[in-house]
C-alpha positions, 0 to 999 in steps of 0.5 A: 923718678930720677932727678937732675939736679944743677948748679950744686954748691961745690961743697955739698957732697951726696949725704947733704944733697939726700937730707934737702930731698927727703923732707919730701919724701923717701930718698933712693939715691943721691949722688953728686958727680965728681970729677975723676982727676981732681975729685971735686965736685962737678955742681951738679948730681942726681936724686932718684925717689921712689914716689913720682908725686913726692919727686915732683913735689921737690921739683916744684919746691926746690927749683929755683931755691937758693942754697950757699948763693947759688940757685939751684935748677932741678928738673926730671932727668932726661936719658943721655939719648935724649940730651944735645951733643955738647960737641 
């Protein structure tokens, strides 16, 4: 399962974003997005997760959590069709 993962602190880079998700379960990939001109983060990223069950689990627990004063919102990642058009 591939989840989003938003309002990042910016100094937590993809090696930090994999540790919080792997005490529940194993982690496939994490990435936090940055931005290509200024290669800071953007404070949001992306975890994908081998087991849905595990996945939800992190949802669950880490939805809402405080991380560096900033809470975190985590959901299921939506295919780029199924997002709104910022424009």
């Amino acid at each position: 399962m591939n989840i989003y993962v938003g309002n990042l602190p910016y100094g937590i880079r993809d090696d930090e974003l994999s540790n919080l998700f792997s005490e529940f379960g194993n982690v496939k990939s994490a990435n936090v997005i940055m931005d290509r001109s200024s290669g800071k983060s953007k404070g949001f990223g992306f975890v994908e997760m081998d087991d849905g069950d595990d996945a939800e689990k992190a949802i669950e627990s880490l939805n809402g959590r405080e991380i560096s004063g900033r809470e975190l919102r985590v959901n299921e990642a939506r295919p780029r069709g199924d997002r709104p058009n910022r424009r």
